[in-house]
N, C-alpha and C positions, 0 to 999 in steps of 0.2 A: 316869234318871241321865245317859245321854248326851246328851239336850237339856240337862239344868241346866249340863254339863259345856261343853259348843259354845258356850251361853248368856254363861256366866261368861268363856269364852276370847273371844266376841265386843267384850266389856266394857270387858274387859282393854286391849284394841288402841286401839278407840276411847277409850280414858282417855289409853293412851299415844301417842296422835297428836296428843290436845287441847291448845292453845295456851295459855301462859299457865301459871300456878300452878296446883297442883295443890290442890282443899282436901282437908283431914285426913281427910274419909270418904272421899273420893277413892283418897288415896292407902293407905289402912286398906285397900279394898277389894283394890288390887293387891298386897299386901303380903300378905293372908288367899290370897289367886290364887296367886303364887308361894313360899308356904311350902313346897309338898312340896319346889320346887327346892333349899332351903337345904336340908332334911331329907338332898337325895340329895344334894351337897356333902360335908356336914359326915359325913356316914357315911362317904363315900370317903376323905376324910382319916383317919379314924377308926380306920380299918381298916388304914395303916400307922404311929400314933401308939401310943405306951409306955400303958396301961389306966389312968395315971392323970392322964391330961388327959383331961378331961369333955367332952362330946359336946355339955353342956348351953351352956357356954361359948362352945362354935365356933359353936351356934346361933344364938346373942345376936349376937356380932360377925358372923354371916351379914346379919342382918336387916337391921345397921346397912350392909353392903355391898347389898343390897334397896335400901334408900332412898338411898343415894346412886348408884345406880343410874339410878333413879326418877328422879331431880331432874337427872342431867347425860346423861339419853338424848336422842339427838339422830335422829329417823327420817328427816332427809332422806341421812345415812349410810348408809341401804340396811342398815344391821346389822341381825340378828335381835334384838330386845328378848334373850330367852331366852340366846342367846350371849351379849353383852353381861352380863346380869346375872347370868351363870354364873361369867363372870371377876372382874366385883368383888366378888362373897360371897365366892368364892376368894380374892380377894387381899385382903382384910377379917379372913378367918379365919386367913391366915398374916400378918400384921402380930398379930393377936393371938399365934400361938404366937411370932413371934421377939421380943415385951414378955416373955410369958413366961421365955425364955430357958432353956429345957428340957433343952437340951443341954448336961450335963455338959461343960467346957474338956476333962478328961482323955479323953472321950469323940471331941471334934475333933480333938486330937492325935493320937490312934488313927488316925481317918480319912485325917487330911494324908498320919502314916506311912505308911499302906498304900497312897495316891496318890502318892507319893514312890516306892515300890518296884516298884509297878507302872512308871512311867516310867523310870526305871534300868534297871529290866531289857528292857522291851522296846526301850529305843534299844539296849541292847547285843545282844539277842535278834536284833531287825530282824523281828520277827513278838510275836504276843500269846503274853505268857507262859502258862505249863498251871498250873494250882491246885499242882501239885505243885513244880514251878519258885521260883511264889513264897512257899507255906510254907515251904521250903530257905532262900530267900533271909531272909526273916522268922526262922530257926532255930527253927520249929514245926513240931509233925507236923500232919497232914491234918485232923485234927478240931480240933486247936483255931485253924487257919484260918478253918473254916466257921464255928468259932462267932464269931471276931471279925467277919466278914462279917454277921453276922446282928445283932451288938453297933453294925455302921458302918451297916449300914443306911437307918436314919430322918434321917442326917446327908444322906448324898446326896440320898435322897427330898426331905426339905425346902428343898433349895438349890436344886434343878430345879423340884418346884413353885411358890417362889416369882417364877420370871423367866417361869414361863406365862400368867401374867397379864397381861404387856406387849402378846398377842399377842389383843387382842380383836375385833379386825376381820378374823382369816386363819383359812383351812381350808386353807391351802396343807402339802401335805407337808414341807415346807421348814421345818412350825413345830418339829420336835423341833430344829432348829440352832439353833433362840434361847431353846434352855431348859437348858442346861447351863453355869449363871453362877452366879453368886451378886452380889445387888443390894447387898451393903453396902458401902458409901463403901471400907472398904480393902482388898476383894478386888480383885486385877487382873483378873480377867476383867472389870470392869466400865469399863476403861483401850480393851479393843480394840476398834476398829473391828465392828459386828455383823457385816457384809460378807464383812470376813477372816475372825469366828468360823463362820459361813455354811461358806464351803470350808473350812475346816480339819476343822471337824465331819463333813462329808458324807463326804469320806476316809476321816476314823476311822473313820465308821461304817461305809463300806465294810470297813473293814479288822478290823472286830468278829470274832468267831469267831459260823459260822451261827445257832448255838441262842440265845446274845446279841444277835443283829441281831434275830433273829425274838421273845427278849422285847420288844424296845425297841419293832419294829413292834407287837404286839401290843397293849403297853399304852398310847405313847402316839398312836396312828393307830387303830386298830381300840378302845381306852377301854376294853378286857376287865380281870377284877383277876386277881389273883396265883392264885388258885384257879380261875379259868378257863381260863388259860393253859396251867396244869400239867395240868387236865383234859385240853387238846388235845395238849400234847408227851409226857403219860405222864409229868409229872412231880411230886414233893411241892410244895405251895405253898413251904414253906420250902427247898426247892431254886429255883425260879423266882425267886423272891426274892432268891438268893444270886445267880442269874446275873443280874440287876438292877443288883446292888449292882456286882457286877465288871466290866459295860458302865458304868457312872456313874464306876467309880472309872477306866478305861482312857480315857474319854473329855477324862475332868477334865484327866491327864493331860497329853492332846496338848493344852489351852490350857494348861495350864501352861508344858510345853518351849517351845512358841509365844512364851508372853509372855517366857522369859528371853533366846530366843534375838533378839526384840526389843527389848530393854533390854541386854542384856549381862548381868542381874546375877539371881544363883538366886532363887526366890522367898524368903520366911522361914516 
């Protein structure tokens, strides 16, 4: 099995070095080669997406992110094929969720508000608010904070996943600051300079509360999931989770204040 396995990855390489067009058994061949990649993609999404977006789906538009892959890999870039096509079945499978359009509006409204409050309060705080702080501020008690955190969730998640995909040639730790955007035309984060968003993020993130910096490293520097994490901090998955959502939502934040204090004008 480990020779057929060496064999097929040797194949592989030399396909993807070969000059010229690919033909259709050709590229058949790398496509059967890199299917687990999409499998272990589309699981990962999978496993922060609502049960009823299909696994099968994500697969399909993985493939199509495979093959265009395939056709625009360029090896004197020194990139790893594997990297490389890891990012466009990712960013392949989130152009499909955001056709979808999965996210309920009153769902993002949630979100904005509770990015809105988080920012209010800690410019007025001058340090990160406590869960307690801001269900006060919310006029909710403690549980049905967690539960909205768990409700905003897959909003943040998706809006970070999709700006990770710009980042297909770096392993630099500096990639979590180019993932806290959102690429559509009338978000402003997509107005600032990345440079700026660069330092402004690195701060925030200095200025995370521990157990939040150490989700953020974990998941996206170290690539562990939400049940991994929890295994290592002692904590429930759906706690890990929450403090996810509350480093997504604090960060959002600081580009936010950012862009109005750039413009002069609040966001909407």
């Amino acid at each position: 099995m480990a020779a057929t396995s060496s064999s097929s990855k040797d194949l592989a390489e030399e396909l993807l070095k070969k000059k010229g067009k690919l033909t259709n058994e050709e590229r058949g061949k790398l496509i059967l080669h890199y299917a687990p990649l999409i499998r272990y993609v589309a699981g990962r999404l999978a496993m922060r997406l609502p049960p009823h977006i299909s696994i099968d789906d994500l697969i399909s538009s993985g493939v199509m992110g495979l093959i265009d892959a395939i056709e625009k890999f360029d090896p004197s870039k020194k990139i790893k094929f594997k990297t490389y096509a890891e990012f466009r079945i990712r960013g392949a499978m989130l152009d499909e969720l955001r056709s979808l359009d999965w996210v309920p509006r009153s769902l993002r409204k949630k979100a904005s508000d509770l990015e809105k409050v988080y920012a209010d309060l800690e410019k007025r705080l001058g340090r990160p608010a406590e869960d307690e702080e801001v269900a006060n501020e919310l006029g909710i008690g403690l549980d049905e904070f967690y539960n909205l955190l768990d409700e905003t969730k897959n909003v943040t998640f998706l809006d970070i996943e999709i700006i990770k995909r710009r980042l297909p040639d770096s392993n630099s730790e500096d990639d979590i600051f180019d993932l806290i955007a959102d690429e559509k035309d009338q978000d402003p984060f997509t107005q600032l300079n990345m440079s700026q968003v660069k330092e402004i993020l690195k701060e925030a993130i200095k200025g995370l509360p521990e157990k939040e910096k150490l989700v953020v490293s974990l998941y996206y520097y170290e690539e562990l999931t939400m049940r991994e994490i929890g295994e290592i901090m002692g904590y429930t998955e759906s706690r890990i989770s929450q403090m996810h959502t509350k480093a997504m939502l604090r960060l959002r934040a600081k580009l936010r204040a950012y862009k109005d204090d750039l413009t002069g004008l609040p966001l909407q």
